[in-house]
PDB file of N, H, CA, C and O in Angstrom:
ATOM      1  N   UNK A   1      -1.953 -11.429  68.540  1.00  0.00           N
ATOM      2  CA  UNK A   1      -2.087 -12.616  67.738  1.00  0.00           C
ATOM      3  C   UNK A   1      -3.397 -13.311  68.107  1.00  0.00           C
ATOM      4  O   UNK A   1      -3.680 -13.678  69.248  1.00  0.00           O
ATOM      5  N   UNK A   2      -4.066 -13.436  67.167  1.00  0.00           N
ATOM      6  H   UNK A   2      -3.836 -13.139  66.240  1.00  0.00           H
ATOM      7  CA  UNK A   2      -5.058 -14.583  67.597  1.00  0.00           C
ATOM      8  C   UNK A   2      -5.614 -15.886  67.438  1.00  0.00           C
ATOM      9  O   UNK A   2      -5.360 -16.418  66.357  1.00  0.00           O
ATOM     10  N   UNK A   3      -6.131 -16.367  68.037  1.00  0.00           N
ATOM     11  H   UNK A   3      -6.338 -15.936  68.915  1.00  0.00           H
ATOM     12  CA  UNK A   3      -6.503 -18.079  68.399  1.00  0.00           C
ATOM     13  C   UNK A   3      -5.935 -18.315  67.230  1.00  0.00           C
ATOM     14  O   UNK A   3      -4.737 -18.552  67.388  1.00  0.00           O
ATOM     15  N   UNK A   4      -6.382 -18.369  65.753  1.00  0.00           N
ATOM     16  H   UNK A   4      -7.355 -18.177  65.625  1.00  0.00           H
ATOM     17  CA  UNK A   4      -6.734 -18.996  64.990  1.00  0.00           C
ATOM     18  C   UNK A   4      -5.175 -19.225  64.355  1.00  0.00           C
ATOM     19  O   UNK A   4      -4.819 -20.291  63.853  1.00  0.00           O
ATOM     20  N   UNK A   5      -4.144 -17.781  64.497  1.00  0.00           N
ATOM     21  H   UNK A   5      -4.434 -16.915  64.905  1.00  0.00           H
ATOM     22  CA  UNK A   5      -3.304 -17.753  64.320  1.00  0.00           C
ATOM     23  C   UNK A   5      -2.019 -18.926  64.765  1.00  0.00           C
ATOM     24  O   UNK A   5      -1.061 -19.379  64.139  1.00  0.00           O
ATOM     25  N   UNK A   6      -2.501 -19.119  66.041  1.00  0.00           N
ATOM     26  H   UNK A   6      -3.279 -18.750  66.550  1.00  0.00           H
ATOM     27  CA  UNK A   6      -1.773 -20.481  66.835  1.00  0.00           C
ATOM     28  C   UNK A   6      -1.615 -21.650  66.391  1.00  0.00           C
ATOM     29  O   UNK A   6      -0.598 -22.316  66.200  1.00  0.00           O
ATOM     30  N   UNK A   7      -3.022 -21.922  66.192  1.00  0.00           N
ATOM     31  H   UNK A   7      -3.849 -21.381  66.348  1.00  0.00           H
ATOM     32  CA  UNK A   7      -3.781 -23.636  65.563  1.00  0.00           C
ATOM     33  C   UNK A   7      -2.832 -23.359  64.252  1.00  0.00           C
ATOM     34  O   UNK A   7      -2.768 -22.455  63.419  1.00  0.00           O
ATOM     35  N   UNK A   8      -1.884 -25.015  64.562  1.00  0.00           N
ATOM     36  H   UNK A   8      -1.936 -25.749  65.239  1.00  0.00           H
ATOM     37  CA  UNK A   8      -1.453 -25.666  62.885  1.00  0.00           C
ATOM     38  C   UNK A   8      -2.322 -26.696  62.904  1.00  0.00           C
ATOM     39  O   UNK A   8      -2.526 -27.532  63.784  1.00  0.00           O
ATOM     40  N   UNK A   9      -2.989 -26.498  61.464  1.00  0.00           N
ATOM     41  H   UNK A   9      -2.823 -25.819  60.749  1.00  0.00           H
ATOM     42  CA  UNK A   9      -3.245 -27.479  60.920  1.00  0.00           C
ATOM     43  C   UNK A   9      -2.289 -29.407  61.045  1.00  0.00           C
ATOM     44  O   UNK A   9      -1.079 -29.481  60.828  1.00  0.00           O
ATOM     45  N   UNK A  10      -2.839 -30.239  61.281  1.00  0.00           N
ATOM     46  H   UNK A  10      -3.821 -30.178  61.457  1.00  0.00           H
ATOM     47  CA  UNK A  10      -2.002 -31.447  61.362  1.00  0.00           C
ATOM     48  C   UNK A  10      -2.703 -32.920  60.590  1.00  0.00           C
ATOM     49  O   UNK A  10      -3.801 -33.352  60.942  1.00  0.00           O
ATOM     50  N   UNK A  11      -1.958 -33.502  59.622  1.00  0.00           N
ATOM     51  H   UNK A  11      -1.066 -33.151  59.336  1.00  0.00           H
ATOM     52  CA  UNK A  11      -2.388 -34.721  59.037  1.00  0.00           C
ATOM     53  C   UNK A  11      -2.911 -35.813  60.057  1.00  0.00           C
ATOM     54  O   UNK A  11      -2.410 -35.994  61.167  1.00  0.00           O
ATOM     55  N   UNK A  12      -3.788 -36.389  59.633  1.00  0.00           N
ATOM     56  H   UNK A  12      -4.194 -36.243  58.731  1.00  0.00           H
ATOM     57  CA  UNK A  12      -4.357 -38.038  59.870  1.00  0.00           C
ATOM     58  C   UNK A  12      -4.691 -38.731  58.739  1.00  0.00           C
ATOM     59  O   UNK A  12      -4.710 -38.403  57.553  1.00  0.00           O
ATOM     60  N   UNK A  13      -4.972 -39.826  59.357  1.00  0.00           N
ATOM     61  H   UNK A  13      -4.957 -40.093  60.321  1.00  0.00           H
ATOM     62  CA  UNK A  13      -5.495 -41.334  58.373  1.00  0.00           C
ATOM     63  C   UNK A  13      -6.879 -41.389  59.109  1.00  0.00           C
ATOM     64  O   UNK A  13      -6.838 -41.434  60.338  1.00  0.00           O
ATOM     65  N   UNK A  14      -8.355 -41.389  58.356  1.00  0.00           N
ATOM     66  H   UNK A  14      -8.389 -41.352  57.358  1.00  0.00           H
ATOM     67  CA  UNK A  14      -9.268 -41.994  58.590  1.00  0.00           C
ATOM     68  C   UNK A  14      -9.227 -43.700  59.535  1.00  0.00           C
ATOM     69  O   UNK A  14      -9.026 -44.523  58.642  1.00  0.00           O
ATOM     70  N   UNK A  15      -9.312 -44.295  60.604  1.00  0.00           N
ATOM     71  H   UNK A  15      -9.476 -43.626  61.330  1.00  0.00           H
ATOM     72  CA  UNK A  15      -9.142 -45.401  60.655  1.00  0.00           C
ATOM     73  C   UNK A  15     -10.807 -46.079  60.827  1.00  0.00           C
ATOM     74  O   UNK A  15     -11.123 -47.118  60.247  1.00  0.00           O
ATOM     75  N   UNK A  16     -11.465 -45.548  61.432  1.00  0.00           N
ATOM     76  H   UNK A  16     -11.208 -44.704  61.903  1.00  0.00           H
ATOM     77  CA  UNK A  16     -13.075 -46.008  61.279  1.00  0.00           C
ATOM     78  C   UNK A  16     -14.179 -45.061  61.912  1.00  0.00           C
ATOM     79  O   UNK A  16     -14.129 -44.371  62.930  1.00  0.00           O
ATOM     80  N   UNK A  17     -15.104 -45.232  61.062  1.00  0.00           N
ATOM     81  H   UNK A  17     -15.145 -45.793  60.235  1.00  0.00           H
ATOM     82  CA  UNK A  17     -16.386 -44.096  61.224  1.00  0.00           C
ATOM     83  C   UNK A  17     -17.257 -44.895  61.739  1.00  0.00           C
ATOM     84  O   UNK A  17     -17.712 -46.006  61.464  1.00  0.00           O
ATOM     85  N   UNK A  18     -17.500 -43.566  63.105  1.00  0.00           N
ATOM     86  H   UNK A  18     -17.130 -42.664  63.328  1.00  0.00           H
ATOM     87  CA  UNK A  18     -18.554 -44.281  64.155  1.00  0.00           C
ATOM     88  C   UNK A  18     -20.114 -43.099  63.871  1.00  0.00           C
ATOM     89  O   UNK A  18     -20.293 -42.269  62.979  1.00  0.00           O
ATOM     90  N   UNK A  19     -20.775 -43.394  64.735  1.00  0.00           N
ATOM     91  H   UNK A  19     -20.630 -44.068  65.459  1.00  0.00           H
ATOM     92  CA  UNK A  19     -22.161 -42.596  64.565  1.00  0.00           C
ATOM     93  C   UNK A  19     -22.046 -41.306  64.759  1.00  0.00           C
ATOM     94  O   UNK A  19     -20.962 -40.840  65.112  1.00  0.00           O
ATOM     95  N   UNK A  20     -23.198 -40.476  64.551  1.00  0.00           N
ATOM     96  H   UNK A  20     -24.078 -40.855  64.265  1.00  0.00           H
ATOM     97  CA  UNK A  20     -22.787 -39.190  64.861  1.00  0.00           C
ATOM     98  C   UNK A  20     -21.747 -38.058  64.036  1.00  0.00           C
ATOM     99  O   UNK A  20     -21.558 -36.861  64.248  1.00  0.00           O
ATOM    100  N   UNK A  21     -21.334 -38.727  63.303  1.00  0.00           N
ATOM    101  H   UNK A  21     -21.488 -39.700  63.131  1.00  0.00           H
ATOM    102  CA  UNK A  21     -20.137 -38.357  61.912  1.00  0.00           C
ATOM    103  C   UNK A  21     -18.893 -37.748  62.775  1.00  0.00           C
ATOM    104  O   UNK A  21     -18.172 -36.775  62.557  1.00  0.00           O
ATOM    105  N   UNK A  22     -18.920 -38.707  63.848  1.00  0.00           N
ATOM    106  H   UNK A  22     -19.505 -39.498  64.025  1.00  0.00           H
ATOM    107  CA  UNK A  22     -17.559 -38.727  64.275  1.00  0.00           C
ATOM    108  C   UNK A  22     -16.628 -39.878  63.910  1.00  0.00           C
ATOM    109  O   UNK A  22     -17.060 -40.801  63.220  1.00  0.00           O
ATOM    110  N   UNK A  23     -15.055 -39.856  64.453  1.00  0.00           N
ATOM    111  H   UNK A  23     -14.705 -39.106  65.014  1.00  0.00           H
ATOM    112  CA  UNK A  23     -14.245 -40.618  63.417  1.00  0.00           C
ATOM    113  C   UNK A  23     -12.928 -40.997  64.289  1.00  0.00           C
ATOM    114  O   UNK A  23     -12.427 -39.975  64.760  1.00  0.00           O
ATOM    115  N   UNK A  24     -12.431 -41.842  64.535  1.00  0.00           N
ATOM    116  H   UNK A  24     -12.838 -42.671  64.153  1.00  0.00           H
ATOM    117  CA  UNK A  24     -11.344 -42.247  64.528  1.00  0.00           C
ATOM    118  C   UNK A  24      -9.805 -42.284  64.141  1.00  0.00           C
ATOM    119  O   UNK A  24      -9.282 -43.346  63.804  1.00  0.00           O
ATOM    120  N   UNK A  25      -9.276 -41.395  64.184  1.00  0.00           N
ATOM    121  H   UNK A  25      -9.701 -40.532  64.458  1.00  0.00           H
ATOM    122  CA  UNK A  25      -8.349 -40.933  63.314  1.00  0.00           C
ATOM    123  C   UNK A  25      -7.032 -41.007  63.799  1.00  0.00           C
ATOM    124  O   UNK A  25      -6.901 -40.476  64.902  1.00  0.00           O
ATOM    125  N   UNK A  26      -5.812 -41.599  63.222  1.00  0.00           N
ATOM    126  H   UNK A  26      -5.917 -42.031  62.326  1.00  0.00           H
ATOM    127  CA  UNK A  26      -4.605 -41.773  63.388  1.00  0.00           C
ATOM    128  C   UNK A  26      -3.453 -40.571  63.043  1.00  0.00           C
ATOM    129  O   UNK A  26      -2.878 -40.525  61.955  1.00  0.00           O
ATOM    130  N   UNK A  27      -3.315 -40.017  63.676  1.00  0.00           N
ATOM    131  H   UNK A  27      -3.782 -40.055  64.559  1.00  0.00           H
ATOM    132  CA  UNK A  27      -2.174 -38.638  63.233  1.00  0.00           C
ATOM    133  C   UNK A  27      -1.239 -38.905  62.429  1.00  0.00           C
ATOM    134  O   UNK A  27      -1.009 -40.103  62.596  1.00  0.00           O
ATOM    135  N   UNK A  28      -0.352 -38.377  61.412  1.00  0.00           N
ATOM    136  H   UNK A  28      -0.540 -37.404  61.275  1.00  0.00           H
ATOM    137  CA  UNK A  28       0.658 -39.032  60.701  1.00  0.00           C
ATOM    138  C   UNK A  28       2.017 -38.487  61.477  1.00  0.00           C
ATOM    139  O   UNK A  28       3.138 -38.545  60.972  1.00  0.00           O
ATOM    140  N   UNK A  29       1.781 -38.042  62.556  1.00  0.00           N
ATOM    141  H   UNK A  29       0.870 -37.994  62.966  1.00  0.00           H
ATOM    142  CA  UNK A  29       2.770 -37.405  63.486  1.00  0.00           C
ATOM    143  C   UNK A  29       3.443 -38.291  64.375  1.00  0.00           C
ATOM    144  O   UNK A  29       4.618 -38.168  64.720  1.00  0.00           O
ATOM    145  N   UNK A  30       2.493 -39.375  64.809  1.00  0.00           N
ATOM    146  H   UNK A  30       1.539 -39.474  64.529  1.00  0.00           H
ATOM    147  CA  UNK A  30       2.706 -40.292  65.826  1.00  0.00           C
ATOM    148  C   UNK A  30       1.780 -41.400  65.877  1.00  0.00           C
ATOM    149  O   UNK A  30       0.800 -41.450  65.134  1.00  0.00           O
ATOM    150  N   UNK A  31       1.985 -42.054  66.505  1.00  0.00           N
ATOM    151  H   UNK A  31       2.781 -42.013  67.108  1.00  0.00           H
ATOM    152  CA  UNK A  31       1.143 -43.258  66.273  1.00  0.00           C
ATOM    153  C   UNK A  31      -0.025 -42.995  67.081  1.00  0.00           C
ATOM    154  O   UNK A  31      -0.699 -43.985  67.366  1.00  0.00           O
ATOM    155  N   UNK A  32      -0.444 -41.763  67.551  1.00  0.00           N
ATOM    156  H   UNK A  32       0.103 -40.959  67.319  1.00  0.00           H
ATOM    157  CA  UNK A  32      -1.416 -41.359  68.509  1.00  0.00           C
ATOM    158  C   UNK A  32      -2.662 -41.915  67.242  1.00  0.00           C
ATOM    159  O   UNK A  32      -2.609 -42.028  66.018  1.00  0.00           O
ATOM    160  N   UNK A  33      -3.699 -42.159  68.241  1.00  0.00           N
ATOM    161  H   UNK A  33      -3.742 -42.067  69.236  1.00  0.00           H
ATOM    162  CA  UNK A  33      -5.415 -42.190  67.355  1.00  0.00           C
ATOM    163  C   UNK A  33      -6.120 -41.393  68.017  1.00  0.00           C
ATOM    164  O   UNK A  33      -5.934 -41.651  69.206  1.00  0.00           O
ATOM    165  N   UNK A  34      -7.232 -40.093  67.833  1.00  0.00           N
ATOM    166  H   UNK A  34      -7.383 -39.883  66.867  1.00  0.00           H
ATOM    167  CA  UNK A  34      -7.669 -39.800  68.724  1.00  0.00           C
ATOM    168  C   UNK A  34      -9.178 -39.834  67.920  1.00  0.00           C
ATOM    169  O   UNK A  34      -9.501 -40.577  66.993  1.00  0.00           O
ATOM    170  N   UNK A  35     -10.038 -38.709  68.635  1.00  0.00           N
ATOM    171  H   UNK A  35      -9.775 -38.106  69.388  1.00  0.00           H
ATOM    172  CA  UNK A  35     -11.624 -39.012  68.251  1.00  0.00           C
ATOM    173  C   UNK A  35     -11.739 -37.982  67.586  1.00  0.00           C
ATOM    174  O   UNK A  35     -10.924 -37.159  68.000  1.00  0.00           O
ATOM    175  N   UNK A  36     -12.537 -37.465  66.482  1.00  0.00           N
ATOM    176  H   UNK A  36     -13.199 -38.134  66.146  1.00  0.00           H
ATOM    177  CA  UNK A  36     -12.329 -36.346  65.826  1.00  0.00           C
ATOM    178  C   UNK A  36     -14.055 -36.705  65.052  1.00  0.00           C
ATOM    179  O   UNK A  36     -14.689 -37.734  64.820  1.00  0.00           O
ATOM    180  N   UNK A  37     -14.285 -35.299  64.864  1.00  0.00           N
ATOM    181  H   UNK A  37     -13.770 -34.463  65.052  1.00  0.00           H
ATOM    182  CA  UNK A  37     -15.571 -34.678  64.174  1.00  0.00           C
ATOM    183  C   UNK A  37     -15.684 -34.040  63.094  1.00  0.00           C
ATOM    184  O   UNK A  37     -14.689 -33.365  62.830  1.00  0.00           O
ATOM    185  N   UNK A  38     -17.177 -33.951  61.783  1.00  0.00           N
ATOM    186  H   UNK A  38     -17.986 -34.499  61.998  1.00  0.00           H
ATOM    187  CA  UNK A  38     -16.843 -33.119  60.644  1.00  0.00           C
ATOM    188  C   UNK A  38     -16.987 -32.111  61.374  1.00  0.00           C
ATOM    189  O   UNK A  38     -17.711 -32.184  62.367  1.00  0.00           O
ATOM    190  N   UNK A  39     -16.106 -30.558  60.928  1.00  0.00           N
ATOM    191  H   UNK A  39     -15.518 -30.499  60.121  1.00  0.00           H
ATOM    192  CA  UNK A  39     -16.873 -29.414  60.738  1.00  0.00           C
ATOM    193  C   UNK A  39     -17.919 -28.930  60.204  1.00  0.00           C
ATOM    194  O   UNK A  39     -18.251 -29.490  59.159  1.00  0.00           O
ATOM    195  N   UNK A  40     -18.577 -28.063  60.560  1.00  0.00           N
ATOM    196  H   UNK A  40     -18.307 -27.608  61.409  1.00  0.00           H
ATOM    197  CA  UNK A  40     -19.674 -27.481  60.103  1.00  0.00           C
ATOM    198  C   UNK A  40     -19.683 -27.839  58.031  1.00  0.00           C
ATOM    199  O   UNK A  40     -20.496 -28.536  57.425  1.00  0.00           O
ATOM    200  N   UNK A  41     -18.828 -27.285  57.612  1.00  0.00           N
ATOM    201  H   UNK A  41     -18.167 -26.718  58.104  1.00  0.00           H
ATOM    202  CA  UNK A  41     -19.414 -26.700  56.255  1.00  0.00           C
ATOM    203  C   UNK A  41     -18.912 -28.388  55.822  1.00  0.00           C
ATOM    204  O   UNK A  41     -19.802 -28.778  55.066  1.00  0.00           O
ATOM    205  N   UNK A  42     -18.487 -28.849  55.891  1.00  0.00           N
ATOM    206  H   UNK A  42     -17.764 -28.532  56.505  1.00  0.00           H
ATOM    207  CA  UNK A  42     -17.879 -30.189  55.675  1.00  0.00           C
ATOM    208  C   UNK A  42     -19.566 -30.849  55.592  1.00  0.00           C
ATOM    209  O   UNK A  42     -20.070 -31.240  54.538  1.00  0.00           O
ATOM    210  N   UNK A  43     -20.329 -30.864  57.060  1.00  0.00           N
ATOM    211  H   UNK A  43     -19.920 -30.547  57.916  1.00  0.00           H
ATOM    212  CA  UNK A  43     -21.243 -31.406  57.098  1.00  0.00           C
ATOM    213  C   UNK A  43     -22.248 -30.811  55.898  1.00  0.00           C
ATOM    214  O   UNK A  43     -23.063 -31.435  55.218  1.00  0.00           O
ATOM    215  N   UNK A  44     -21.910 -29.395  55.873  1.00  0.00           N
ATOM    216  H   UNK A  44     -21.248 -28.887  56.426  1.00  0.00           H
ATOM    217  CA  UNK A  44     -23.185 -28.856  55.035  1.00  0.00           C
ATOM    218  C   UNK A  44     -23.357 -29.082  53.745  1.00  0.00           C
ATOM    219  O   UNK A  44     -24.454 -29.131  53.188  1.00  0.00           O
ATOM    220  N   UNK A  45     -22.332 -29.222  53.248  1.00  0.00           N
ATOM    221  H   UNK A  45     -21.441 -29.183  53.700  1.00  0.00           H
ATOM    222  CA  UNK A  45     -21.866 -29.705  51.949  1.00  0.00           C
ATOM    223  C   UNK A  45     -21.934 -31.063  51.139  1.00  0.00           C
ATOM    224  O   UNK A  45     -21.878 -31.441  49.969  1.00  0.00           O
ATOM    225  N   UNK A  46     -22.127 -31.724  52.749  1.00  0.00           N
ATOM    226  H   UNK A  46     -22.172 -31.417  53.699  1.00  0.00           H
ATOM    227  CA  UNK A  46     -21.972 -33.741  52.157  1.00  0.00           C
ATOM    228  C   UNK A  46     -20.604 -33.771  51.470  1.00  0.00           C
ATOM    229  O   UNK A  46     -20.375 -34.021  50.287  1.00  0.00           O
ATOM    230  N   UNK A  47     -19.792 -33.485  52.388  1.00  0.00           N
ATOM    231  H   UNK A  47     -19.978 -33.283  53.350  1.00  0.00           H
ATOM    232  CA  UNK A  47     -18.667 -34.085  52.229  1.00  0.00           C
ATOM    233  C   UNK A  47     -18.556 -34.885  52.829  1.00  0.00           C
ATOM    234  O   UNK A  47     -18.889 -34.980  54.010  1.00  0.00           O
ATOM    235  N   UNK A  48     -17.723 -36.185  51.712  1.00  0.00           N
ATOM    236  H   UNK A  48     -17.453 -36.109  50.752  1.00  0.00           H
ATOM    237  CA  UNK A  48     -18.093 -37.327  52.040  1.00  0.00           C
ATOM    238  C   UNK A  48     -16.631 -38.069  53.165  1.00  0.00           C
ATOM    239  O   UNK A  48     -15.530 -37.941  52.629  1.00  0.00           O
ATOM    240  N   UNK A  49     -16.617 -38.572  54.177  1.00  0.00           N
ATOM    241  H   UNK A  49     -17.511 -38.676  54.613  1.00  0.00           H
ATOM    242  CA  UNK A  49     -15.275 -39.030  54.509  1.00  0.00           C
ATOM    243  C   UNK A  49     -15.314 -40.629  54.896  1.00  0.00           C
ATOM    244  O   UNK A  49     -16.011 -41.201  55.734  1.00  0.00           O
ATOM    245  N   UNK A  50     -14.437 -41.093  54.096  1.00  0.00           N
ATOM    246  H   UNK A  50     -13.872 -40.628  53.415  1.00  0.00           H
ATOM    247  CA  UNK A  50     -14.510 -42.691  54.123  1.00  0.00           C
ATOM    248  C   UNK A  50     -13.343 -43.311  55.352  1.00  0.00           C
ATOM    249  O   UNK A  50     -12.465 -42.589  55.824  1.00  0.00           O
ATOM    250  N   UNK A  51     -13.462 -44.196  55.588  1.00  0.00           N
ATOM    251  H   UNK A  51     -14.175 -44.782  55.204  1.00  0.00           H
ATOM    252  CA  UNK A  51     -11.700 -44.850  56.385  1.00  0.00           C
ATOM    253  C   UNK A  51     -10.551 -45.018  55.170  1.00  0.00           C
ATOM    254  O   UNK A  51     -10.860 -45.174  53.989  1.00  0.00           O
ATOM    255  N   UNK A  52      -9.846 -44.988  55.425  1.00  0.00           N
ATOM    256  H   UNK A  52      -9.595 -44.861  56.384  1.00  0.00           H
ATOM    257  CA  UNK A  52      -8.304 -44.277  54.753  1.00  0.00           C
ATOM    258  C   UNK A  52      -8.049 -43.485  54.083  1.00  0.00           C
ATOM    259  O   UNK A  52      -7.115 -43.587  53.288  1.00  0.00           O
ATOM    260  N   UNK A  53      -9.026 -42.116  54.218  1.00  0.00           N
ATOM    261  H   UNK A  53      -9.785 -42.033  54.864  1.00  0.00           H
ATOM    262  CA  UNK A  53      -8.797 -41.213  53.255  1.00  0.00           C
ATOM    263  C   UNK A  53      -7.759 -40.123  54.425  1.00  0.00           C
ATOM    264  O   UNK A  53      -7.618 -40.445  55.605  1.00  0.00           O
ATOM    265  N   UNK A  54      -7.275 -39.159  53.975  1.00  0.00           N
ATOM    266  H   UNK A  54      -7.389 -38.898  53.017  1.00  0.00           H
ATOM    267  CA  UNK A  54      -6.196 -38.251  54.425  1.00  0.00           C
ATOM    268  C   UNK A  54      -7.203 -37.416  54.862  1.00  0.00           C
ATOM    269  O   UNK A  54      -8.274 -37.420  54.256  1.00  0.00           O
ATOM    270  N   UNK A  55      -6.964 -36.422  56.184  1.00  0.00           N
ATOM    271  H   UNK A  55      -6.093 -36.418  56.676  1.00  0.00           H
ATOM    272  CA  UNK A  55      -7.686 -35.752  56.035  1.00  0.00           C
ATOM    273  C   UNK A  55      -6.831 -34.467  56.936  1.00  0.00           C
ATOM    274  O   UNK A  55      -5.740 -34.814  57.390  1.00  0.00           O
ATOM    275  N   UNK A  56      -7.302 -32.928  57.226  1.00  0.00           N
ATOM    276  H   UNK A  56      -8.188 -32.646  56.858  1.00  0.00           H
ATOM    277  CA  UNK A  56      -6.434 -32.177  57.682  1.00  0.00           C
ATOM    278  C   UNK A  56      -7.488 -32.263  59.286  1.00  0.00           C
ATOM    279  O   UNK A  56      -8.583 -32.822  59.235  1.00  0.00           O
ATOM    280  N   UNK A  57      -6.981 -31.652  60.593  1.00  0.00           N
ATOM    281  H   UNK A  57      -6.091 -31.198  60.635  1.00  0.00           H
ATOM    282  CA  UNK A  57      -6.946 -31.537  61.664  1.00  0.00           C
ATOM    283  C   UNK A  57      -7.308 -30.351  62.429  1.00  0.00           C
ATOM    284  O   UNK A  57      -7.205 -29.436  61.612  1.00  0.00           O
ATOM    285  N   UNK A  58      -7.566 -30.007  63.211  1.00  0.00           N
ATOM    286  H   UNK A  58      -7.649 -30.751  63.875  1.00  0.00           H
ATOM    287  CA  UNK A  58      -7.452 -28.871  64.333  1.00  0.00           C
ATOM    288  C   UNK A  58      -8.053 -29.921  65.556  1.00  0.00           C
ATOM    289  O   UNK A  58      -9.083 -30.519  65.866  1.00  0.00           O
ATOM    290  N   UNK A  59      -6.519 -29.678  66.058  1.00  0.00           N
ATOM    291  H   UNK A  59      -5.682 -29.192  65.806  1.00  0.00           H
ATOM    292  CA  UNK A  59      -6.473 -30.206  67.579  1.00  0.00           C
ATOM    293  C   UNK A  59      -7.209 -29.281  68.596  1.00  0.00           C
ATOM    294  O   UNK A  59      -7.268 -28.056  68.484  1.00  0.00           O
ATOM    295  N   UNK A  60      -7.812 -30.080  69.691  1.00  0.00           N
ATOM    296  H   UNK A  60      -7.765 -31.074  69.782  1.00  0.00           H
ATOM    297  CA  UNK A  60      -8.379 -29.640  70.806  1.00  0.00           C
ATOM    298  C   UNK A  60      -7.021 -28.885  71.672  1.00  0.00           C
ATOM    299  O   UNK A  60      -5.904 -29.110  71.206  1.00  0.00           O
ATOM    300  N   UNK A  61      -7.101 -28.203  72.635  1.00  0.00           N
ATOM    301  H   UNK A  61      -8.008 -28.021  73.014  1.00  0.00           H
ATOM    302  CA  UNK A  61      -5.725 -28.184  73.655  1.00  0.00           C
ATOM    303  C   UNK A  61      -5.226 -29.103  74.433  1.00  0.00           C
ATOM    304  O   UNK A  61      -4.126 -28.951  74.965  1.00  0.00           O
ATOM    305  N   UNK A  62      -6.016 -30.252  74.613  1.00  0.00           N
ATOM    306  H   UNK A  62      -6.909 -30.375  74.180  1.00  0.00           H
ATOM    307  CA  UNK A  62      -5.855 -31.121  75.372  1.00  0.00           C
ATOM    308  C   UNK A  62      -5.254 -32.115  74.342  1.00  0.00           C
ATOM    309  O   UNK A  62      -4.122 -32.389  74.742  1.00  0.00           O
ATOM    310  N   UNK A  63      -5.501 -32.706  73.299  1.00  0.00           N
ATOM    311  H   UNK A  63      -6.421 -32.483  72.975  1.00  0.00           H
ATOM    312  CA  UNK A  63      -4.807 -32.712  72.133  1.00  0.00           C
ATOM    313  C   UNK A  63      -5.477 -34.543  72.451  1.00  0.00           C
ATOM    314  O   UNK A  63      -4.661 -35.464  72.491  1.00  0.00           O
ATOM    315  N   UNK A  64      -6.793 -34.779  72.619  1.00  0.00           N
ATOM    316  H   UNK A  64      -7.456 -34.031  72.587  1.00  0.00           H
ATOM    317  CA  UNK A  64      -7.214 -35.646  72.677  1.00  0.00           C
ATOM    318  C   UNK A  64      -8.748 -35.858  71.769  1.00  0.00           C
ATOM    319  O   UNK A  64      -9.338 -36.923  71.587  1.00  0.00           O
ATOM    320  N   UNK A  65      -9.021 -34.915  71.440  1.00  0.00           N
ATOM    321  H   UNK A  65      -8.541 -34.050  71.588  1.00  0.00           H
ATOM    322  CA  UNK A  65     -10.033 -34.672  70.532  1.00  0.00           C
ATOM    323  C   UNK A  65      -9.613 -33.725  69.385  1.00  0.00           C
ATOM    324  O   UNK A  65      -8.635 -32.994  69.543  1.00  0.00           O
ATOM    325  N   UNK A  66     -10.562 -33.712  67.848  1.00  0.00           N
ATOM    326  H   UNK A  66     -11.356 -34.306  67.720  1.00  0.00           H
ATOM    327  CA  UNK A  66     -10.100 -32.801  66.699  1.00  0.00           C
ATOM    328  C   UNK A  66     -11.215 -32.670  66.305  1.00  0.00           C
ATOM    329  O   UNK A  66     -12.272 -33.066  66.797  1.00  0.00           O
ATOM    330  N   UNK A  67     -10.980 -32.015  65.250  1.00  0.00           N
ATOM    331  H   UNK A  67     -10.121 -31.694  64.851  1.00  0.00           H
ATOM    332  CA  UNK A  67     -12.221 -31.363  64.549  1.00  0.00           C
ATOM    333  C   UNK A  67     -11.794 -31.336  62.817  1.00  0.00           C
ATOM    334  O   UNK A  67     -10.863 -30.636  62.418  1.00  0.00           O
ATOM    335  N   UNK A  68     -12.592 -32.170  61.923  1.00  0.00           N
ATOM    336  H   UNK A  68     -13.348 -32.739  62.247  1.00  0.00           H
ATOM    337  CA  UNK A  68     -11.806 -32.304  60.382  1.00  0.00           C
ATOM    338  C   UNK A  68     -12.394 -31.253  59.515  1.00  0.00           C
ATOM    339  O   UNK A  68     -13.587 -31.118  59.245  1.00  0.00           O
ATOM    340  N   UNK A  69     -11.336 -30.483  59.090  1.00  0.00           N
ATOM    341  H   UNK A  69     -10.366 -30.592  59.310  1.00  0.00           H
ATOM    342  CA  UNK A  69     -11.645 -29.622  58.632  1.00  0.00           C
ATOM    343  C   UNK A  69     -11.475 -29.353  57.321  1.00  0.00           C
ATOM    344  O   UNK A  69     -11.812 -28.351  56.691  1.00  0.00           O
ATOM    345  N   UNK A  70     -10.707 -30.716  56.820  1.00  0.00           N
ATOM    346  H   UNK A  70     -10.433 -31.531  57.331  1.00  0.00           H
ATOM    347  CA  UNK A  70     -10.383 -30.736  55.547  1.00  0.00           C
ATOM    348  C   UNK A  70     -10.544 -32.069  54.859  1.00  0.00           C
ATOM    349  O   UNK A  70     -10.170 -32.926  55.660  1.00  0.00           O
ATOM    350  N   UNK A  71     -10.993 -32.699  53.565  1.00  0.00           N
ATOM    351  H   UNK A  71     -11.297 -32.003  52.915  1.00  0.00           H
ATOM    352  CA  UNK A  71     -10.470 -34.095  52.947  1.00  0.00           C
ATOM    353  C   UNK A  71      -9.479 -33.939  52.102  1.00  0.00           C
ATOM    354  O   UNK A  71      -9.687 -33.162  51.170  1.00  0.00           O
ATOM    355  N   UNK A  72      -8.229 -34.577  52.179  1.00  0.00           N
ATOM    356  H   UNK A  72      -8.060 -35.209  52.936  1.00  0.00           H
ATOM    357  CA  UNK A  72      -6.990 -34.366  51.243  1.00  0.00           C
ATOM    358  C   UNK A  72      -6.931 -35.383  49.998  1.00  0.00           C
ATOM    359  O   UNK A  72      -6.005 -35.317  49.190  1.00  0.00           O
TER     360      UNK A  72
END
């Protein structure tokens, strides 16, 4: 099985965009907020991500950082 196979995808709420096109984001799992980043093609694309838009996840292992990999 591999890595990629493991990683579920997991919902957040945009809560505020800081520099660097990193982001603030509230899980819809728990009331956790953690720090989260665009992905690559996200960036390449100008996709745009505002505060309260939905967006999809891939958690770090430590499950304190993400990476957005999706706008919903």
């Amino acid at each position: 099985m591999s890595k990629k196979d493991k990683e579920k995808p997991v919902e957040g709420i945009i809560l505020e965009a800081l520099p660097s096109a990193t982001f603030k984001v509230k899980l819809a799992n728990g009331n956790e907020e953690i720090l989260a980043y665009l992905a690559g093609k996200m960036r390449l694309y100008y996709i745009k991500v505002l505060p309260g838009d939905k967006v999809l996840l891939e958690l770090s292992p430590d499950g304190k950082r993400g990476r957005i990999i999706r706008r919903l």
